[in-house]
Chimera marker file (.cmm) of the C-alpha trace (Angstrom):
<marker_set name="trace">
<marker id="1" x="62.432" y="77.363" z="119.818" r="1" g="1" b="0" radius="0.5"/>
<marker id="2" x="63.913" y="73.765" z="119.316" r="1" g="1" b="0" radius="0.5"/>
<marker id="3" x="66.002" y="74.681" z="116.262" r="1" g="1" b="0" radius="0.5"/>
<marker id="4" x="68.691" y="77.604" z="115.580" r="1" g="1" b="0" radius="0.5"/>
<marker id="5" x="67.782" y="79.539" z="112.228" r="1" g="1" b="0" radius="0.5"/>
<marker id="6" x="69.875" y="82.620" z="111.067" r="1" g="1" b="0" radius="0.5"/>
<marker id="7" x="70.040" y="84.155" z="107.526" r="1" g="1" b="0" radius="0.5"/>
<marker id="8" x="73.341" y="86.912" z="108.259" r="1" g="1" b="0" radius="0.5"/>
<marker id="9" x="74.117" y="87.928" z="104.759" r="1" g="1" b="0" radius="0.5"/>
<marker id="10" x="77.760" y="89.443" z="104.603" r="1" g="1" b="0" radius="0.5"/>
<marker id="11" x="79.253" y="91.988" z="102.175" r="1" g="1" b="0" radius="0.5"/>
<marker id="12" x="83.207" y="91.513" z="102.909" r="1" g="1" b="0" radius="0.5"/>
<marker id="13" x="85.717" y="93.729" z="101.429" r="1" g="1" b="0" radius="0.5"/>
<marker id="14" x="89.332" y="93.426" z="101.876" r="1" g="1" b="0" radius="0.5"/>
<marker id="15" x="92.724" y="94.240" z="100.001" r="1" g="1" b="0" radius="0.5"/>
<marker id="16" x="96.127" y="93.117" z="98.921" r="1" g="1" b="0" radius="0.5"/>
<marker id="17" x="98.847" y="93.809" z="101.345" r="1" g="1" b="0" radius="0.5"/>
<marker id="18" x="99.416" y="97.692" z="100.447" r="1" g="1" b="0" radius="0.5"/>
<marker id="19" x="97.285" y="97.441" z="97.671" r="1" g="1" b="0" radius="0.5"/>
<marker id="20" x="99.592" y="95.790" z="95.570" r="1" g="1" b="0" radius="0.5"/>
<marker id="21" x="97.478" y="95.386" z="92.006" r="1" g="1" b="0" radius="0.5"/>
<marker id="22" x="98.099" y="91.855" z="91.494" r="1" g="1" b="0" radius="0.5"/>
<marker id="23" x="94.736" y="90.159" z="90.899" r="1" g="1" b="0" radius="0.5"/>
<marker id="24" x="94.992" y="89.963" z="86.853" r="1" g="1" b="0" radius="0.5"/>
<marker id="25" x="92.269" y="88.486" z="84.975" r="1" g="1" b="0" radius="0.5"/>
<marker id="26" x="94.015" y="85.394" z="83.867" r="1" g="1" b="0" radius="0.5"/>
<marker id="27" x="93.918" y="84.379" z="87.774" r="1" g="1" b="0" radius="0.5"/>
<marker id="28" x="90.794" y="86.117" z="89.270" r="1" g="1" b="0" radius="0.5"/>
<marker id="29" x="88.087" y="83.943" z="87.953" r="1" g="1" b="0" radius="0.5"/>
<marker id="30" x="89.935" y="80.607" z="89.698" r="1" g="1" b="0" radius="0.5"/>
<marker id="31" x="90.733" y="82.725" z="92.681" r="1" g="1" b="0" radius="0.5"/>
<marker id="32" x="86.868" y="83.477" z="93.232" r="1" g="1" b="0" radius="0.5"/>
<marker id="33" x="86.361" y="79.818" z="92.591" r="1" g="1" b="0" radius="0.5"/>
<marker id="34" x="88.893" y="78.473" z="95.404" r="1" g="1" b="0" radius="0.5"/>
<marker id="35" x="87.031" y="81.599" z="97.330" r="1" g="1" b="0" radius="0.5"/>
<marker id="36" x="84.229" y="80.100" z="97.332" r="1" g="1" b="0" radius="0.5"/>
<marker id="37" x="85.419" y="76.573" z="98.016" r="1" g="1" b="0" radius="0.5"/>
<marker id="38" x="85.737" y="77.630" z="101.117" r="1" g="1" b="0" radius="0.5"/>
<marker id="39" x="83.034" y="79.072" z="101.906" r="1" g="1" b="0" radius="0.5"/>
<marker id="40" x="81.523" y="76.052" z="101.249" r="1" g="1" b="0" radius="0.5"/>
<marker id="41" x="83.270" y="74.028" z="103.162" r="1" g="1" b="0" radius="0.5"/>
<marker id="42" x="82.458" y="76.052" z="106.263" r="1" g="1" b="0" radius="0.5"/>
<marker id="43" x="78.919" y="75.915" z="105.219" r="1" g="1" b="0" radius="0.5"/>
<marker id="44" x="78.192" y="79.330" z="104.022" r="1" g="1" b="0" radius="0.5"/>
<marker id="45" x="76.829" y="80.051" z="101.004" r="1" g="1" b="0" radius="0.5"/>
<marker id="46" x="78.217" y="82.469" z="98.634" r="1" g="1" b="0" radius="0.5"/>
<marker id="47" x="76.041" y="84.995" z="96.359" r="1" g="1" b="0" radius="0.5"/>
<marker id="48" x="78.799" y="86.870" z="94.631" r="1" g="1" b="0" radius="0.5"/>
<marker id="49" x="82.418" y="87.398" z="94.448" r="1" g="1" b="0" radius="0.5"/>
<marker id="50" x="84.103" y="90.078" z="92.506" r="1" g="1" b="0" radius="0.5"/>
<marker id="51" x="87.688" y="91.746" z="92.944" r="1" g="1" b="0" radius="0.5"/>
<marker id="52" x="89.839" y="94.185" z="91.101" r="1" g="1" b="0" radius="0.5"/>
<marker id="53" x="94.055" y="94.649" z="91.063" r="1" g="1" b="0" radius="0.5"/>
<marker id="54" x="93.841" y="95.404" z="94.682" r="1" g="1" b="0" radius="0.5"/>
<marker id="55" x="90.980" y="94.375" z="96.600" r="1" g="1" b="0" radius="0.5"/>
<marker id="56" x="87.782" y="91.852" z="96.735" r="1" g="1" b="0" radius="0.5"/>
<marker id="57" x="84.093" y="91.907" z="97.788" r="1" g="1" b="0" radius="0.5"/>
<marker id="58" x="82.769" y="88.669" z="98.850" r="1" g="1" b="0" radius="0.5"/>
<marker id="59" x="78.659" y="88.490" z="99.405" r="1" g="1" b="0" radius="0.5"/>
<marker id="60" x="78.154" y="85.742" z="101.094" r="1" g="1" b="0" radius="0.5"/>
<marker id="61" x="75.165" y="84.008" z="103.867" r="1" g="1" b="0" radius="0.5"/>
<marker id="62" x="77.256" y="83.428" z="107.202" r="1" g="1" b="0" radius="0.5"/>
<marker id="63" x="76.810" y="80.096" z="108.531" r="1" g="1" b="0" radius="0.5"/>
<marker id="64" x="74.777" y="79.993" z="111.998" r="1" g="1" b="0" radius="0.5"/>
<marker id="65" x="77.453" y="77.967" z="113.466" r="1" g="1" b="0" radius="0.5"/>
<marker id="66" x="80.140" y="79.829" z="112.355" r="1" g="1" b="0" radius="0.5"/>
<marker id="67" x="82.115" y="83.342" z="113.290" r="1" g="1" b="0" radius="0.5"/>
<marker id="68" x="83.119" y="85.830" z="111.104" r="1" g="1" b="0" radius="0.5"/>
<marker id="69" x="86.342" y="86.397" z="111.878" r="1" g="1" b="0" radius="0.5"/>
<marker id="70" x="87.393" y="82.641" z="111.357" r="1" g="1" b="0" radius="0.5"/>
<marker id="71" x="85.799" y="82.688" z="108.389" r="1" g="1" b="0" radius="0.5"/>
<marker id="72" x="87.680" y="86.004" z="107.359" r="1" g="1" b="0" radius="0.5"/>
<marker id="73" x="90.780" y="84.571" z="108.804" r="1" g="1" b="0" radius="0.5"/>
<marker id="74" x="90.509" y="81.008" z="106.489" r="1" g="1" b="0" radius="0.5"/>
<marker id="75" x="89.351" y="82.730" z="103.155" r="1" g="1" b="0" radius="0.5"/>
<marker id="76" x="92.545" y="84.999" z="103.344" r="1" g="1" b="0" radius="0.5"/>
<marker id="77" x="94.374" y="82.132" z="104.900" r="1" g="1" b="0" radius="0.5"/>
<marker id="78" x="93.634" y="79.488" z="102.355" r="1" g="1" b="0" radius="0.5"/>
<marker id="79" x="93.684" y="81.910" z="99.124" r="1" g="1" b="0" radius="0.5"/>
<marker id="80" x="96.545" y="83.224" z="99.951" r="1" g="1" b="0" radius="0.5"/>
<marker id="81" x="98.413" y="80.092" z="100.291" r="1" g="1" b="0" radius="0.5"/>
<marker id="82" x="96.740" y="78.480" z="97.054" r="1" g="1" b="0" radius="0.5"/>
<marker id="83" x="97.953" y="81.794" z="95.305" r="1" g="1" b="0" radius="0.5"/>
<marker id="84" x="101.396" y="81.380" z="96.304" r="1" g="1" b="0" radius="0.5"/>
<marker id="85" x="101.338" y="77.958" z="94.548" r="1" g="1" b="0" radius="0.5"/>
<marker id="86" x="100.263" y="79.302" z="91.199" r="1" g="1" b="0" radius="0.5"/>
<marker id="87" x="103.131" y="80.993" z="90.488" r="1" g="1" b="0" radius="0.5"/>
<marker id="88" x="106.246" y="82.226" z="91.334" r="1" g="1" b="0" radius="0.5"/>
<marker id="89" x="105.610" y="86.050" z="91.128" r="1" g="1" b="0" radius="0.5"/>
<marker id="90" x="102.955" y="85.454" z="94.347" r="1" g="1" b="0" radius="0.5"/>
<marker id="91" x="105.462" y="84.046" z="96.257" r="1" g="1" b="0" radius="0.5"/>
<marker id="92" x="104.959" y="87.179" z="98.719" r="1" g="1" b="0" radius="0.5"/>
<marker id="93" x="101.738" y="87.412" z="98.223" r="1" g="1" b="0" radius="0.5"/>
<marker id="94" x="99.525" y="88.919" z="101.639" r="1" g="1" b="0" radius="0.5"/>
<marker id="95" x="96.113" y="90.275" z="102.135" r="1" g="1" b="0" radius="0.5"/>
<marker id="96" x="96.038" y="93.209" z="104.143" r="1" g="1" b="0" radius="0.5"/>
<marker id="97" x="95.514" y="92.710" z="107.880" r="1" g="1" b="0" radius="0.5"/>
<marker id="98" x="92.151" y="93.991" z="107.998" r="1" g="1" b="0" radius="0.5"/>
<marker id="99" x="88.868" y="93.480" z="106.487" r="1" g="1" b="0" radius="0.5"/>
<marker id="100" x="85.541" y="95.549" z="106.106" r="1" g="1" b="0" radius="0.5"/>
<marker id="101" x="82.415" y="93.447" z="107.023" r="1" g="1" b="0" radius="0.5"/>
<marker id="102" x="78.917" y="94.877" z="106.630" r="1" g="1" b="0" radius="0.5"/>
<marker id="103" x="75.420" y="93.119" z="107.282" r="1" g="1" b="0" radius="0.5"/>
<marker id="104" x="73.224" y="93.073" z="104.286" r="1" g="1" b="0" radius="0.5"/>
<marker id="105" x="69.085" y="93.146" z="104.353" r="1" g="1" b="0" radius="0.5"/>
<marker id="106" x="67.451" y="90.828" z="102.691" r="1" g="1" b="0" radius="0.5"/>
<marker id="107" x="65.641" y="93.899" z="101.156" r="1" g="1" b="0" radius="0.5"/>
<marker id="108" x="69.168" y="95.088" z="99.537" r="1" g="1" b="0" radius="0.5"/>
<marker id="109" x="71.222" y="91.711" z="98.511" r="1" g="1" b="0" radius="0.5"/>
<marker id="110" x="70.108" y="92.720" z="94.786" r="1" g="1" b="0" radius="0.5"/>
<marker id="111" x="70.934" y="96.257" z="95.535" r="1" g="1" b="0" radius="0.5"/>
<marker id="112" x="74.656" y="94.676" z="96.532" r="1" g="1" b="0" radius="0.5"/>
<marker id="113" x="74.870" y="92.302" z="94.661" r="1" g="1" b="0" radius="0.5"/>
<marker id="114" x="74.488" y="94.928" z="91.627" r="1" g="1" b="0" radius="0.5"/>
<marker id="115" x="77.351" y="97.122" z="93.287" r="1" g="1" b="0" radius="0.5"/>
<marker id="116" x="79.596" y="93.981" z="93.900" r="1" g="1" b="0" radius="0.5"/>
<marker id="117" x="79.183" y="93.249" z="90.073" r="1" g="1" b="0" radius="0.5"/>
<marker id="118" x="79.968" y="96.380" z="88.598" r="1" g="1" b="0" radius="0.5"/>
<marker id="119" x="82.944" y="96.561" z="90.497" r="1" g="1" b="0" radius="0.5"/>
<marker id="120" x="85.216" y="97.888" z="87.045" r="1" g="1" b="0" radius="0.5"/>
<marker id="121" x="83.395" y="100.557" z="86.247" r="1" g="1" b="0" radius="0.5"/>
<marker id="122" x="82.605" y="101.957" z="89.653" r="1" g="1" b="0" radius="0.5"/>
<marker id="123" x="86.316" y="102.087" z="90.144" r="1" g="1" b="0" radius="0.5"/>
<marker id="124" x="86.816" y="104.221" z="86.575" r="1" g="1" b="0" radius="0.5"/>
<marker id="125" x="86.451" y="107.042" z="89.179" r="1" g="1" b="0" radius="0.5"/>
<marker id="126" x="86.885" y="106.105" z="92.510" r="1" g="1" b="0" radius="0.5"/>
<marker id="127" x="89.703" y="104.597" z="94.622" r="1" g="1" b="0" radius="0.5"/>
<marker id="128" x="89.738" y="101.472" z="96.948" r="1" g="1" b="0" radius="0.5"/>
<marker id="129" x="90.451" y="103.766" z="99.707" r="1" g="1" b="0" radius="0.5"/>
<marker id="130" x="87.253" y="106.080" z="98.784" r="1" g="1" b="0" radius="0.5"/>
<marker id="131" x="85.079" y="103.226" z="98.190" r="1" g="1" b="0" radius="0.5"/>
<marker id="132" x="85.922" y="102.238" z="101.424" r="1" g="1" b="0" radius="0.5"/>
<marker id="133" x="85.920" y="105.032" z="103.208" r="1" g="1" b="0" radius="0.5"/>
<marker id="134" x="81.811" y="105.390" z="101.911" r="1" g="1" b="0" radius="0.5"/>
<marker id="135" x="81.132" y="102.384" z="103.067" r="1" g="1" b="0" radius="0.5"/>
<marker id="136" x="81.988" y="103.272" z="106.680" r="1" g="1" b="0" radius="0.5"/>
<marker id="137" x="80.526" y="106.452" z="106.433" r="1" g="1" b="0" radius="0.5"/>
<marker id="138" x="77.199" y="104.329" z="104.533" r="1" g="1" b="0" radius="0.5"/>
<marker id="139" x="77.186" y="101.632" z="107.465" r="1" g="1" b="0" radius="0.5"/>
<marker id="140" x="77.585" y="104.088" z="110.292" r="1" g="1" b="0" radius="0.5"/>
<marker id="141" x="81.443" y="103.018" z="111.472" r="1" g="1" b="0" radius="0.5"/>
<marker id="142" x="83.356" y="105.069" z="113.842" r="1" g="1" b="0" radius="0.5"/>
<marker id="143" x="87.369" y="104.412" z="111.851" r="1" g="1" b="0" radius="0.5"/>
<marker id="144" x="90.355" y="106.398" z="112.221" r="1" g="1" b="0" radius="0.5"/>
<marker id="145" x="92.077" y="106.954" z="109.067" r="1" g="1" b="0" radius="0.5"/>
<marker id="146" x="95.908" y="106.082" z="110.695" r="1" g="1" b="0" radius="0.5"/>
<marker id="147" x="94.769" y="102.478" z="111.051" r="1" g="1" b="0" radius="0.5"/>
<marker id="148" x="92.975" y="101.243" z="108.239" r="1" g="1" b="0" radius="0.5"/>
<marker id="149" x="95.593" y="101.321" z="105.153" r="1" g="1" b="0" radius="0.5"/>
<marker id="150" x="98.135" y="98.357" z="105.448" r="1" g="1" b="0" radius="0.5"/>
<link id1="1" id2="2" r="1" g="1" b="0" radius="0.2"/>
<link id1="2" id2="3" r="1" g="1" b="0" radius="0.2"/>
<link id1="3" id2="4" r="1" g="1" b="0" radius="0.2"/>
<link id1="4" id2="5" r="1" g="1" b="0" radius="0.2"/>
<link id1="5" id2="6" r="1" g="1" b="0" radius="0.2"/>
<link id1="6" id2="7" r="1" g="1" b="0" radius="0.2"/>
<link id1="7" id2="8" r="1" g="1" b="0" radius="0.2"/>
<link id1="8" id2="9" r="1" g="1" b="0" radius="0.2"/>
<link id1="9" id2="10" r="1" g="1" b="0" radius="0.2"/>
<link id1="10" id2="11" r="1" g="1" b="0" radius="0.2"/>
<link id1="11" id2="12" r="1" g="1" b="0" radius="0.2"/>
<link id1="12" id2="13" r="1" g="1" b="0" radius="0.2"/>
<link id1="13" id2="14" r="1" g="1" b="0" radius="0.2"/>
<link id1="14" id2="15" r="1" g="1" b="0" radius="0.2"/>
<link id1="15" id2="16" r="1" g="1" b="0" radius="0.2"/>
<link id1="16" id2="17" r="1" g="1" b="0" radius="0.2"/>
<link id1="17" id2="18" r="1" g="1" b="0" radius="0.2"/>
<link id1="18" id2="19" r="1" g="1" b="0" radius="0.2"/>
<link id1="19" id2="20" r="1" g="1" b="0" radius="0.2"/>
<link id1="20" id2="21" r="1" g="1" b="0" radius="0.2"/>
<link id1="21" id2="22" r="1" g="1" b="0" radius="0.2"/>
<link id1="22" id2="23" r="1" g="1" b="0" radius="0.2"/>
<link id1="23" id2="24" r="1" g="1" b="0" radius="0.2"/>
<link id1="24" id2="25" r="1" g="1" b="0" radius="0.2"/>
<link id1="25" id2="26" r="1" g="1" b="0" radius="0.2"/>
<link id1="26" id2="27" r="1" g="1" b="0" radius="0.2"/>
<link id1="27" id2="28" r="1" g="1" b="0" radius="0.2"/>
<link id1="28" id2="29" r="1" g="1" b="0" radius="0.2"/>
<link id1="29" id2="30" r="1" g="1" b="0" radius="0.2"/>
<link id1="30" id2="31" r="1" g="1" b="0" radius="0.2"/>
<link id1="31" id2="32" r="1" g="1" b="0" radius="0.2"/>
<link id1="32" id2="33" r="1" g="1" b="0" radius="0.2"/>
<link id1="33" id2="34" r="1" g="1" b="0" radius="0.2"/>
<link id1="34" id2="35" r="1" g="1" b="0" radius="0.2"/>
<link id1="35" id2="36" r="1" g="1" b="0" radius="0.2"/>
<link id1="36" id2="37" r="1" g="1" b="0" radius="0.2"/>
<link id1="37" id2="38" r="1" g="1" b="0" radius="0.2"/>
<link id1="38" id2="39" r="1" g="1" b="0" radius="0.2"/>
<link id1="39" id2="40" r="1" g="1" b="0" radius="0.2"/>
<link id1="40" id2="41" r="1" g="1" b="0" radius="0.2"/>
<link id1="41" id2="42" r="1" g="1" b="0" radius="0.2"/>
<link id1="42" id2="43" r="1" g="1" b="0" radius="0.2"/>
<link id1="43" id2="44" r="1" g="1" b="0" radius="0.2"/>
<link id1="44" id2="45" r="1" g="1" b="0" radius="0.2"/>
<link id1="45" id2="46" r="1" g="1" b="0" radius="0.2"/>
<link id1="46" id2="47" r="1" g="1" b="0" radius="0.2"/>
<link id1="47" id2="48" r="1" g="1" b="0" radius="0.2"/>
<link id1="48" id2="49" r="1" g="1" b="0" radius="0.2"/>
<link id1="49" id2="50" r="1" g="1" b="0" radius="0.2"/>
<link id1="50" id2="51" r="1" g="1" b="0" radius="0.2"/>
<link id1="51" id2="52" r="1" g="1" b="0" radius="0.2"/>
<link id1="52" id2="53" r="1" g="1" b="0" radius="0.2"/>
<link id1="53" id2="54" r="1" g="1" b="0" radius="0.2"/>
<link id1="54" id2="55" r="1" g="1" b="0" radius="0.2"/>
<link id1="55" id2="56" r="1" g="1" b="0" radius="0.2"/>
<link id1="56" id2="57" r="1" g="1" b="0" radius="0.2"/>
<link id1="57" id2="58" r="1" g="1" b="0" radius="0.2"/>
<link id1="58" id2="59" r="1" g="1" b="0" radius="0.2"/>
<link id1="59" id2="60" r="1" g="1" b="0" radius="0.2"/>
<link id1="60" id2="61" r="1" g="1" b="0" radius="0.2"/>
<link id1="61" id2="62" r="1" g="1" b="0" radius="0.2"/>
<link id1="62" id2="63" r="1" g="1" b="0" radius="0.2"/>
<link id1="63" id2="64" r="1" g="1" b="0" radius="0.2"/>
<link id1="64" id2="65" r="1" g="1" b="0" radius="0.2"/>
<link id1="65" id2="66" r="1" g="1" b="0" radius="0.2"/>
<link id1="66" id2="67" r="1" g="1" b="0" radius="0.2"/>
<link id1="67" id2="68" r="1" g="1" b="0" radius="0.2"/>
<link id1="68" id2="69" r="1" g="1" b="0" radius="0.2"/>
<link id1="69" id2="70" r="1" g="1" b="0" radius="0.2"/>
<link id1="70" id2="71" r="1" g="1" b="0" radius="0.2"/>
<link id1="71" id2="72" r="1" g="1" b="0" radius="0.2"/>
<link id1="72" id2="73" r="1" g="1" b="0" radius="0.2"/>
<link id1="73" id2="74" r="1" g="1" b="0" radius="0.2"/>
<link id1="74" id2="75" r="1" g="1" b="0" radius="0.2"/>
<link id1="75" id2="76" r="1" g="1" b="0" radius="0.2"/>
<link id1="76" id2="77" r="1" g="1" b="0" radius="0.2"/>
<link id1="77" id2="78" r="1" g="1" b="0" radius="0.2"/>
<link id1="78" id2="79" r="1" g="1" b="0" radius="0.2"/>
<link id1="79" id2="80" r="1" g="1" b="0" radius="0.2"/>
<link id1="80" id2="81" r="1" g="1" b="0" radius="0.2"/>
<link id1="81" id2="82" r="1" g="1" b="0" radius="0.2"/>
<link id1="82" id2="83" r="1" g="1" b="0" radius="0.2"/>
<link id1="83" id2="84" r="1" g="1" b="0" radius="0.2"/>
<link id1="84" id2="85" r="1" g="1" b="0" radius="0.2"/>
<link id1="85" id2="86" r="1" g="1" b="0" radius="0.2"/>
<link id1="86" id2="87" r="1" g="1" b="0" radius="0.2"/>
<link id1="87" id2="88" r="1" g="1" b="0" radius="0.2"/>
<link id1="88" id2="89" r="1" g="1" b="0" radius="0.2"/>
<link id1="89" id2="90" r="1" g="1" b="0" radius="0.2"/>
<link id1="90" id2="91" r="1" g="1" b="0" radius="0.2"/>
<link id1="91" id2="92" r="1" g="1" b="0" radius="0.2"/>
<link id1="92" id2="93" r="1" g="1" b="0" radius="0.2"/>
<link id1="93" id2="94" r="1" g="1" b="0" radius="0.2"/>
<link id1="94" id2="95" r="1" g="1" b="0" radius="0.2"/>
<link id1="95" id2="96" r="1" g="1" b="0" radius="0.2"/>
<link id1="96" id2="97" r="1" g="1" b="0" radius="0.2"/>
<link id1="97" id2="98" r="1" g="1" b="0" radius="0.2"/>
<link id1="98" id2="99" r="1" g="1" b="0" radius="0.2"/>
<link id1="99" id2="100" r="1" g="1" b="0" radius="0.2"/>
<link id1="100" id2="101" r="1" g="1" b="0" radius="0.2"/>
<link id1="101" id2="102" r="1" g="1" b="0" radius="0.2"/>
<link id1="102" id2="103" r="1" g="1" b="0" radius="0.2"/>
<link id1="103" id2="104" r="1" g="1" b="0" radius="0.2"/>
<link id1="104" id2="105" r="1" g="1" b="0" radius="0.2"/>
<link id1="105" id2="106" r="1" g="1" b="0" radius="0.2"/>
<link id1="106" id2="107" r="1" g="1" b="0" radius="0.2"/>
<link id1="107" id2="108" r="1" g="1" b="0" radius="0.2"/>
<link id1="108" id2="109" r="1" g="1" b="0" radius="0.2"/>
<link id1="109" id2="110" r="1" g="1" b="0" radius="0.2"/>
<link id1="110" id2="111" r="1" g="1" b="0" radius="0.2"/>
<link id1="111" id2="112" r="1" g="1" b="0" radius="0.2"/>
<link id1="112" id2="113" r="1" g="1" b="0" radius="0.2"/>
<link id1="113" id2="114" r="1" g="1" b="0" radius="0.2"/>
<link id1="114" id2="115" r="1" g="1" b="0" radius="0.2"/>
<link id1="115" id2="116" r="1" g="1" b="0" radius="0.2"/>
<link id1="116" id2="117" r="1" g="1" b="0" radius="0.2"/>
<link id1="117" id2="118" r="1" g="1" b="0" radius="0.2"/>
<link id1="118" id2="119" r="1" g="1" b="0" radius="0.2"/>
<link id1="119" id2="120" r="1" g="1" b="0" radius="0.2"/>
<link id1="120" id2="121" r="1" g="1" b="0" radius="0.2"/>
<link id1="121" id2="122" r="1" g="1" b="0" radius="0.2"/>
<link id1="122" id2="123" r="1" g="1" b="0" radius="0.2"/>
<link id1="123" id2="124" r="1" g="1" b="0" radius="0.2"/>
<link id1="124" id2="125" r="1" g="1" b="0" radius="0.2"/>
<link id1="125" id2="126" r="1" g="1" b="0" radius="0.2"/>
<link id1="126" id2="127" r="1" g="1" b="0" radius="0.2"/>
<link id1="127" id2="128" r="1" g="1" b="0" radius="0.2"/>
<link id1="128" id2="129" r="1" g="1" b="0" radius="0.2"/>
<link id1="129" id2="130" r="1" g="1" b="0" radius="0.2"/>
<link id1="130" id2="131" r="1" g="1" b="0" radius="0.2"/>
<link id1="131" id2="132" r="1" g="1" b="0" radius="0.2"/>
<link id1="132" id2="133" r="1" g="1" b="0" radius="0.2"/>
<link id1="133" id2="134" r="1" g="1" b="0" radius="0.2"/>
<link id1="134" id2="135" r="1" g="1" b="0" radius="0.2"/>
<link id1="135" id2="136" r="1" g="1" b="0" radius="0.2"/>
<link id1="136" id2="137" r="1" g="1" b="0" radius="0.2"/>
<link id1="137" id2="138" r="1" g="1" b="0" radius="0.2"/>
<link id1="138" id2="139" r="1" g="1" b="0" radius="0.2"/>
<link id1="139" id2="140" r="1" g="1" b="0" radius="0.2"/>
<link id1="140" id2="141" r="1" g="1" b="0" radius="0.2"/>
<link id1="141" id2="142" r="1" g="1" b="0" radius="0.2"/>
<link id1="142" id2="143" r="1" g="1" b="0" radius="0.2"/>
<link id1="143" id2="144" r="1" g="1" b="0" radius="0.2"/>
<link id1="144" id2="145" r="1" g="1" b="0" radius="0.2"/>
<link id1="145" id2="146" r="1" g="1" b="0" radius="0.2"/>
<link id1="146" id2="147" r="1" g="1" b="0" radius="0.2"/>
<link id1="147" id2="148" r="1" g="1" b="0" radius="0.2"/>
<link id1="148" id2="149" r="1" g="1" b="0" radius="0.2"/>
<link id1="149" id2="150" r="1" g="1" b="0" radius="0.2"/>
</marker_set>
């Protein structure tokens, strides 16, 4: 083959640093934005981006020429920086150290993309760590409970 074609969709999930509920409506919407500024600029495509107090699930098509960890590593990078200049009560703003990535069909992206929307009501009844703990269970990954909650 003479050219390199990939289509890796990507449903990321990560949280605040100890869950701290600080992503309030008046700042989510621009923080999805800057989100998926950078995405962009490392040529990956986003689908959907939705968060709550304490955590956010990115969709996204991961570049061919890119890994996931650096892009991982410059979304919570970047966002957390540009939230720290927004005001003064994110001065100690951190993501958690972690992040949950799962690969996404082509078959299911409206199936996820559905979940990723309805993000408030699914979490009416169920926590972060729940949700998360599903998803493992859902994508078939081996965790151990000690290290995942930072």
């Amino acid at each position: 083959m003479s050219q390199s074609l990939a289509n890796i969709v990507v449903h990321l999930v990560f949280s605040t640093k100890y869950r701290q509920p600080v992503i309030m409506d008046g700042i989510r919407g621009e923080l999805h934005a800057y989100i998926i500024g950078i995405l962009r600029k490392y040529d990956c495509c986003s689908i959907i981006i939705n968060s709550e107090l304490d955590h956010v699930h990115i969709l996204f098509s991961l570049s061919k020429n890119q890994a996931l960890s650096k892009i991982v590593e410059e979304i919570k990078r970047g966002s957390s920086k540009w939230l720290k200049t927004k005001d003064a009560k994110y001065a100690n703003f951190y993501w958690q150290g972690g992040y949950g990535a799962f690969s996404v069909s082509q078959s299911q992206i409206e199936t996820v993309t559905f979940y990723i929307a309805n993000q408030r009501e699914h979490h009416e009844n169920t926590s972060f760590q729940d949700e998360m703990r599903a998803l493992f269970v859902h994508n078939g990954i081996t965790f151990d409970e000690r290290h995942l909650w930072d």
